[in-house]
C-alpha positions as CSV (number, residue, x, y, z in Angstrom):
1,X,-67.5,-26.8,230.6
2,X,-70.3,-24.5,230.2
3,X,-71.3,-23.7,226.6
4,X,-70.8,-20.8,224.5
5,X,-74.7,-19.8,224.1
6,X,-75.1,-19.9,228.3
7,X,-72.2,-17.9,228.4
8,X,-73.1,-15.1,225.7
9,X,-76.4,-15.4,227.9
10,X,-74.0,-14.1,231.0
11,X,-72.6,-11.4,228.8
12,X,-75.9,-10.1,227.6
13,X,-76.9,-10.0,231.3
14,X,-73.8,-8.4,232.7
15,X,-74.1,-5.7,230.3
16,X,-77.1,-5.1,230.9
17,X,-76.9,-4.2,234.7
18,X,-73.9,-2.5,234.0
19,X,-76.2,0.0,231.7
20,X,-79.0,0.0,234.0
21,X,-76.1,1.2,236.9
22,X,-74.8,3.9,234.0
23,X,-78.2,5.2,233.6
24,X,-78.9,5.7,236.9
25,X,-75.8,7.3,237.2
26,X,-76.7,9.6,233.9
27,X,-79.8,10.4,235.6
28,X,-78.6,11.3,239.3
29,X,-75.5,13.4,237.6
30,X,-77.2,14.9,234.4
31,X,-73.3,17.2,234.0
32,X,-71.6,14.0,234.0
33,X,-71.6,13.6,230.1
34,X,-69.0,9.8,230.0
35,X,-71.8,8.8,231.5
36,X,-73.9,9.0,229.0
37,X,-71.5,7.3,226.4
38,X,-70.6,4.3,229.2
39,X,-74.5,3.9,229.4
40,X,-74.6,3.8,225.8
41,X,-71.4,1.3,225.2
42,X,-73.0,-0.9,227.8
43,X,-76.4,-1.2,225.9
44,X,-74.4,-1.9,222.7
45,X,-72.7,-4.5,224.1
46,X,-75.6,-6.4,225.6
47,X,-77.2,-5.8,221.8
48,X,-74.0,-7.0,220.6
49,X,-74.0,-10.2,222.6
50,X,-77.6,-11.0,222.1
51,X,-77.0,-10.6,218.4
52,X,-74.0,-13.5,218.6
53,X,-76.5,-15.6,220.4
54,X,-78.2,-15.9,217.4
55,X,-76.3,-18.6,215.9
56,X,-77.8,-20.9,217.6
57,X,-81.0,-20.2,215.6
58,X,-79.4,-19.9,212.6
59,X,-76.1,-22.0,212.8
60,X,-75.4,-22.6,209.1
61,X,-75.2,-18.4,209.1
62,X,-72.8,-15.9,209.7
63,X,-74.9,-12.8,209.0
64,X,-75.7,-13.1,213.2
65,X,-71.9,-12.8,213.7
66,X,-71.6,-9.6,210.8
67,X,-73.8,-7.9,213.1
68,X,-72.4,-9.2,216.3
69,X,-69.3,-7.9,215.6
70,X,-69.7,-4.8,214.1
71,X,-72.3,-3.9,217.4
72,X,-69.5,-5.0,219.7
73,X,-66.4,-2.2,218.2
74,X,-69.4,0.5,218.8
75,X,-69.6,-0.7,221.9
76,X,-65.7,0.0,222.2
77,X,-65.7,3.2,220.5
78,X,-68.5,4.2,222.7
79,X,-66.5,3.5,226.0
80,X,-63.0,5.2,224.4
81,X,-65.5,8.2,223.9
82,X,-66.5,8.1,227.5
83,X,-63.1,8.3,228.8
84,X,-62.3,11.2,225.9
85,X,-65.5,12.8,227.5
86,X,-64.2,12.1,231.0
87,X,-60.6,13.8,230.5
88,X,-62.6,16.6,228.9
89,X,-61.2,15.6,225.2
90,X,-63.0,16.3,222.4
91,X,-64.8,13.1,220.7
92,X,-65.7,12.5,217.1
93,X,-68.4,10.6,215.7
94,X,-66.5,10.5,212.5
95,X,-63.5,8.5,214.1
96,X,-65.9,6.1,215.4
97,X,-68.1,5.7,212.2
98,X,-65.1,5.0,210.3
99,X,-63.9,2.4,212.9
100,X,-67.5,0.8,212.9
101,X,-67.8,0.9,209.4
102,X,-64.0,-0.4,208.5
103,X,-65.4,-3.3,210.7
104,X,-68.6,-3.6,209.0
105,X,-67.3,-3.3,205.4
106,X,-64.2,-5.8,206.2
107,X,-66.2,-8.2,207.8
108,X,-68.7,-7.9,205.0
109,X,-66.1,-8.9,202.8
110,X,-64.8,-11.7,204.2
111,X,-67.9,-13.3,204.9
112,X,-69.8,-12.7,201.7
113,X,-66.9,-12.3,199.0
114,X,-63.7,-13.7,200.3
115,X,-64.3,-16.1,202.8
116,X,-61.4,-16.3,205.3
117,X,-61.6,-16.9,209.0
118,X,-57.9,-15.2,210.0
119,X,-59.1,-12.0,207.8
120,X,-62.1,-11.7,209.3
121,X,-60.0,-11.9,212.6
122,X,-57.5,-9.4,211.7
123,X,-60.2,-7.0,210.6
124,X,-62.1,-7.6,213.9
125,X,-59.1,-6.8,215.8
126,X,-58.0,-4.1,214.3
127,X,-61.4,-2.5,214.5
128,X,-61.2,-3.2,218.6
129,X,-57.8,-2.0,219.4
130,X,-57.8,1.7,217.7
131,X,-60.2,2.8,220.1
132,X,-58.9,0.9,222.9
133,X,-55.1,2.0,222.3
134,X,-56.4,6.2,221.7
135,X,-58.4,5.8,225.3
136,X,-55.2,3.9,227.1
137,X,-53.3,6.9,226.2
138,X,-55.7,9.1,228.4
139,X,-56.3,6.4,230.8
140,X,-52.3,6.3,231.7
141,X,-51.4,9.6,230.9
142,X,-51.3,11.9,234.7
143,X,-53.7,14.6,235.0
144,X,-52.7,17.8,236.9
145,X,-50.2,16.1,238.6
146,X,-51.5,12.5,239.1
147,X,-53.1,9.3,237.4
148,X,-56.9,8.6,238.7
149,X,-57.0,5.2,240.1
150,X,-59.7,4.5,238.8
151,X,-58.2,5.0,235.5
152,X,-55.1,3.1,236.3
153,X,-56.9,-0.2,236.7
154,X,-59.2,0.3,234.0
155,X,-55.7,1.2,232.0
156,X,-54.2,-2.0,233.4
157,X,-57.7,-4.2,231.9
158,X,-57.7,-2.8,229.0
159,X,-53.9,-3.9,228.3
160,X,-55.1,-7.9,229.5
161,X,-57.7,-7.3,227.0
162,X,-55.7,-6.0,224.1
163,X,-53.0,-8.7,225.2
164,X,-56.1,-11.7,224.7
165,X,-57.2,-10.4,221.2
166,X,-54.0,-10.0,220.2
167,X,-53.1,-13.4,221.0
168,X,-56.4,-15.0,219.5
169,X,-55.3,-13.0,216.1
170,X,-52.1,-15.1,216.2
171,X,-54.1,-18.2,217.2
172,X,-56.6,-17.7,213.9
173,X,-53.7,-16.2,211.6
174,X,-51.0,-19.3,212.4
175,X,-53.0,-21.5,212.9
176,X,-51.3,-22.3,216.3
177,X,-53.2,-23.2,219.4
178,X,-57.0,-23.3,220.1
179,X,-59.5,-22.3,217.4
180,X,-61.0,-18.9,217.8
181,X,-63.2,-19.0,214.4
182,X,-67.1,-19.0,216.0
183,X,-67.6,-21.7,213.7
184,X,-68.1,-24.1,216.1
185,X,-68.2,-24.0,219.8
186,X,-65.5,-25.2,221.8
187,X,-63.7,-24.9,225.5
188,X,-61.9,-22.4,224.5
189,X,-64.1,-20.1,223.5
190,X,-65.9,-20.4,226.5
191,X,-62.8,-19.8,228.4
192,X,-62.1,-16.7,226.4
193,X,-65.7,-15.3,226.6
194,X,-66.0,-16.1,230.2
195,X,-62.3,-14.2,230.7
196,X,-63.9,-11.5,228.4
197,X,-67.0,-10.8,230.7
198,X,-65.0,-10.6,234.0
199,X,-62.8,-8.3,232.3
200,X,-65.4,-6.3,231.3
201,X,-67.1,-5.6,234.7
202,X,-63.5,-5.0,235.7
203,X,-63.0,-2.0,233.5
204,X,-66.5,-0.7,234.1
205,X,-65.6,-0.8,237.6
206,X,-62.9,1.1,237.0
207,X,-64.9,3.6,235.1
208,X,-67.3,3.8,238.4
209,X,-64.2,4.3,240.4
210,X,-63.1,7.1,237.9
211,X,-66.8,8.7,238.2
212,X,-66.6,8.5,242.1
213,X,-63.2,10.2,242.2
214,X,-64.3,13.2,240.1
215,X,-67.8,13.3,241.6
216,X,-66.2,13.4,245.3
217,X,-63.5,16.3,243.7
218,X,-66.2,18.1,243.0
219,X,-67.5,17.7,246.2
220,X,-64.7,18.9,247.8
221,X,-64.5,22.1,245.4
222,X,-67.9,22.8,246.6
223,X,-67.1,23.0,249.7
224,X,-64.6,25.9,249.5
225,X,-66.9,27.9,247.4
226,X,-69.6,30.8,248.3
227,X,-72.9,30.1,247.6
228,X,-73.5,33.4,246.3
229,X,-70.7,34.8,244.1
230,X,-69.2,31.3,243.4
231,X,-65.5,33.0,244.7
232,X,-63.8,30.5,247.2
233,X,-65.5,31.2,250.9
234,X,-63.7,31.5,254.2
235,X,-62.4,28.0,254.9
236,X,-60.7,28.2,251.4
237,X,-59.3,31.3,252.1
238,X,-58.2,29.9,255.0
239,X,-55.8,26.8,253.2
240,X,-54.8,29.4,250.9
241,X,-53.0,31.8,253.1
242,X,-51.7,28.5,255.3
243,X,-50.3,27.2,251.8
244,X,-48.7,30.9,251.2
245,X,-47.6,31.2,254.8
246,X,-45.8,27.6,254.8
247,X,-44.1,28.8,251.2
248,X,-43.2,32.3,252.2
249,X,-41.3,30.7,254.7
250,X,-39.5,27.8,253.0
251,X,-38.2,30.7,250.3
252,X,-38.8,34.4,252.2
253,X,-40.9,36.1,248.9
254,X,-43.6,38.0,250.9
255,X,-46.6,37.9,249.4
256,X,-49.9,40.5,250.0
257,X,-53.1,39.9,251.3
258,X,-56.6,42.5,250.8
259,X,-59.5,42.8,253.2
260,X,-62.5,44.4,251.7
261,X,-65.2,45.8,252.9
262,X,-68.5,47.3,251.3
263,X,-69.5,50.5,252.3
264,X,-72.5,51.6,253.9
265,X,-73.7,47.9,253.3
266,X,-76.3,47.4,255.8
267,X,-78.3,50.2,254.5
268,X,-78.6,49.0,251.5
269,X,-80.4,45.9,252.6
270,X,-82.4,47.6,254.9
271,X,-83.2,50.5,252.0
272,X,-83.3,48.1,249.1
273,X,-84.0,44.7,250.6
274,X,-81.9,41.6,250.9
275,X,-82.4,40.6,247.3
276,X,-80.7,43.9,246.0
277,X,-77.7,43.2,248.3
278,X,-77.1,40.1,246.8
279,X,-77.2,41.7,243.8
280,X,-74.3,44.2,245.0
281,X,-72.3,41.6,246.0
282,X,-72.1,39.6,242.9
283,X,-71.8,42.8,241.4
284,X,-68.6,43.6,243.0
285,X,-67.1,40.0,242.7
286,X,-67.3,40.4,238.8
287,X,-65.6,44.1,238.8
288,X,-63.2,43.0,240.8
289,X,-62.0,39.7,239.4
290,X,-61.7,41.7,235.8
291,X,-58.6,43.8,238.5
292,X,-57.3,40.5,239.1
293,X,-53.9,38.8,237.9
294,X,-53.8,35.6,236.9
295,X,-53.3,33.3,240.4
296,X,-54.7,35.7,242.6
297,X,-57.4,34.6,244.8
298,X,-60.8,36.5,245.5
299,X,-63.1,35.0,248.9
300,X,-65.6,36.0,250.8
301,X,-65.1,35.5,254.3
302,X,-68.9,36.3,255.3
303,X,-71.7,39.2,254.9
304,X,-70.0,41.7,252.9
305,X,-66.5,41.2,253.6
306,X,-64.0,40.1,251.4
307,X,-60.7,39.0,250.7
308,X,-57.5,38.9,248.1
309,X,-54.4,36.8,248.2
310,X,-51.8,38.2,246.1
311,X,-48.8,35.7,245.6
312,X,-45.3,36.6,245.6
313,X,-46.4,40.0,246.2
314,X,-45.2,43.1,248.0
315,X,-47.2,45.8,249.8
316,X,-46.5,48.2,247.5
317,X,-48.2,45.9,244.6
318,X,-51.1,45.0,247.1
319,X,-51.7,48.9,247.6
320,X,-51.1,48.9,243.1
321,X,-53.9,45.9,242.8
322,X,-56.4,47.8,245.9
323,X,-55.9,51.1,243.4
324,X,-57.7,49.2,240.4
325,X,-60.6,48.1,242.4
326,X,-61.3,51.0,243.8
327,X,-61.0,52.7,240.1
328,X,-63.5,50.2,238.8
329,X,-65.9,50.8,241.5
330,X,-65.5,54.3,241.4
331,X,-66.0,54.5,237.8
332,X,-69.1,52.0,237.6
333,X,-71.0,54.2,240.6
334,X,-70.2,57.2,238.5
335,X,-72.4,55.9,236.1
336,X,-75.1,54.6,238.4
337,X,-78.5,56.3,237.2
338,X,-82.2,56.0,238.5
339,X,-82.5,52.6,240.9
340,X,-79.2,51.4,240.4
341,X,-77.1,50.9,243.7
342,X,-73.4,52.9,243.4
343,X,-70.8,50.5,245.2
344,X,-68.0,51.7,247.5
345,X,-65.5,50.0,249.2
346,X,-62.8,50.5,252.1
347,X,-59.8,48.3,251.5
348,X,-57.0,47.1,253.9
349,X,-53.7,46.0,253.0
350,X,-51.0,44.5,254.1
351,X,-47.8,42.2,253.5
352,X,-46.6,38.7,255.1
353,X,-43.4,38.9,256.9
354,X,-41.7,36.0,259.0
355,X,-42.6,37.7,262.1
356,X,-45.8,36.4,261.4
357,X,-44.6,32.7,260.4
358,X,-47.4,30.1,259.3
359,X,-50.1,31.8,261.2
360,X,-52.3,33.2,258.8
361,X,-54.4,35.0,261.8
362,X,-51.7,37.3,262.1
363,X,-51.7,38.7,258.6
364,X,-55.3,38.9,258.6
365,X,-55.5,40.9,261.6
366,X,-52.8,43.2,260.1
367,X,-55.4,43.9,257.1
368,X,-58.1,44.4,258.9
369,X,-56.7,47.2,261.3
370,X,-55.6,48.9,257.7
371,X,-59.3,48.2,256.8
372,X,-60.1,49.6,260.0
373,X,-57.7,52.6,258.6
374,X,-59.1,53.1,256.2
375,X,-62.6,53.5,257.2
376,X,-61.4,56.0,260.1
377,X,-60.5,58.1,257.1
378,X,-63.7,58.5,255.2
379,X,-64.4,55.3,253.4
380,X,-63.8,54.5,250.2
381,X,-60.5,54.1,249.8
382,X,-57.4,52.1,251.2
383,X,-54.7,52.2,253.9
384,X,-52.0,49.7,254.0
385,X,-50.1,48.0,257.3
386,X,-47.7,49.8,259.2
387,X,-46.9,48.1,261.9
388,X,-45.8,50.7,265.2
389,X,-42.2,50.8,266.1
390,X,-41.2,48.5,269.3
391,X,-42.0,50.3,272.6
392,X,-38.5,51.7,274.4
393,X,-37.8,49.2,277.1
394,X,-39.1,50.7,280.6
395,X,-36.1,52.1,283.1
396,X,-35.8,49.8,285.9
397,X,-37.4,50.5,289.0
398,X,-35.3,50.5,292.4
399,X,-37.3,47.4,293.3
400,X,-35.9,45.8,290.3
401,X,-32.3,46.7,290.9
402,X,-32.5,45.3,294.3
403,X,-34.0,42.0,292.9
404,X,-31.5,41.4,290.5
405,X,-28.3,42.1,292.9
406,X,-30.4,39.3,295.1
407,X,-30.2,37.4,292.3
């Protein structure tokens, strides 16, 4: 059986190449903030570990363990922090200064005033599990929609975990089954520790899984933005109308769709340069988000062209929301003065309907000939969808008639 020191040796190690692998992390993905606490609860847990090792040196002392211990629930309330961070929760360094210092203080106590192995024990626990049990609630709790699976299996660790110091509490409190006390190494402590450390790296794995999910969300998110004005870009705009499509036709709500165009945009890069038209474009993407109801959806599909989805909306509110950006653009190139660049657009509109089924192709080519519409009229403005009546069928030709009594 390997001894207690060797493995506290293992620990210290492991903890320490789990911090190295947070910091790196921390320093590749300086937005990632858990990062920095799991970087920081790793670190504290190597410091913790070395600390315990210390009773070797100094075995007729318990001061090593004080310290030990009360390194080791910072090291906890650091990760619970990470995974408040992680969840975008807020974290408090009172909570964990009172847990470290009700572990401290109780420890203290029992060591130096009342000396008591199974109260030293309870207080120890105690001090672990708080934070543990507040960060399983996040860890277990589904976020929009579902649980992270990275968070399920640290979750599932941390309840081994809470399960094994719950059961070396009733060990040192009953008096029943192995000794837990530190006092004096034995098998099982060195069964428990070495169970400790590969549950450790388990739940930092689970951690890294959690990191890697969000990171490759984020990703993904990036993908379906613009560049530019940060508004979703074509390919988003895209899954969006095939969503609305598929759902307009599972329930039959239409729903609206805007092209937009910029006026006279070209010359304004070729007057003003390319810099100034970026500056009209991210121009216009603020005016016209503040025209915007909540779930509406603002892309652009490429140069200056852009485009609205409107949910469960009908032409007639498309044509209301096309109204309010042309008012705001109006009203802000009204008070345009010495190099600023007035902004006008030409806006199409026009409305799902099942002709057009889950082929979002067909309702963008519906907005843009109003687009087209509305620019044959003078520009700035709108013109909405009105699809031409059905040709009259064509009289049949003599030819025909003869064909069909053939028939």
């Amino acid at each position: 059986m390997l001894s207690v020191p060797t493995l506290w040796t293992v620990f210290v190690i492991n903890f320490l190449a789990l911090g190295l692998i947070w910091a790196y992390v921390m320093r590749c993905y300086p937005s990632f903030e858990a990062a920095r606490f799991w970087t920081g609860s790793a670190f504290t847990a190597a410091a913790g570990a070395a600390m315990a090792m210390l009773r070797v040196v100094f075995p007729d002392s318990l001061v090593p363990l004080l310290f030990a211990g009360t390194t080791l629930v910072l090291a906890i309330c650091l990760a619970t922090m990470g995974i408040q961070k992680f969840f975008i929760r807020p974290v408090s360094w009172l909570h964990t200064s009172l847990t470290t210092g009700f572990g401290f203080v109780g420890l203290s106590f029992f060591i130096f005033v009342y000396d008591s192995v199974p109260a030293r024990m309870t207080v120890f626990t105690i001090a672990q599990v708080l934070p543990m049990a507040m960060g399983l609630k996040l860890l277990l709790t589904p976020h929009q929609g579902r649980i992270n699976p990275g968070a399920r299996l640290a979750g599932i660790v941390t309840i081994i975990i809470m399960i094994i110091l719950a059961a070396r509490l009733v060990g040192a409190v009953t008096g029943m089954g192995p000794s837990f006390s530190y006092m004096h190494f034995t098998p099982a402590q060195s069964v428990v520790i070495l169970v400790l450390v590969f549950l450790s790296m388990s739940l930092n794995f689970g951690f890294l899984l959690m990191a890697m999910d969000r990171l490759r969300n984020e990703v993904a998110e990036l993908a379906l933005l613009d560049d530019l004005t940060g508004v979703g870009n074509r390919r988003h705009l895209v899954q969006r109308l095939t969503e609305e499509c598929a759902r307009s036709e599972r329930s039959g709500q239409p729903f609206a769709l805007l092209v937009i165009d910029l006026d006279g945009f070209k010359g304004i890069n070729d007057t003003y340069g390319h810099a100034a038209g970026d500056a009209c474009l991210q121009h216009f993407t603020l005016m016209a988000q503040t025209r915007l109801r909540p779930g509406d959806m603002l892309a652009r599909t490429g140069g200056d062209e852009f485009c609205i989805v409107l949910p469960s909306s009908t032409l007639r509110e498309g044509a209301m929301i096309a109204r309010r950006v042309l008012e705001v653009c109006r009203a802000d190139a009204e008070q345009c003065t010495g190099n600023d660049i007035p902004i006008a657009v030409s806006i199409g509109v026009a409305q799902w309907t099942r002709e057009m089924g889950g082929f979002p192709d067909r309702l963008i080519a519906a907005a843009d000939h109003a687009l087209y519409d509305a620019k044959k009229a003078g520009r700035n403005g709108f013109a909405v969808y009105d699809p031409a009546p059905p040709l009259a069928p064509e009289p049949e030709t003599a030819s025909d008639m003869a064909l069909r009594k053939r028939a």
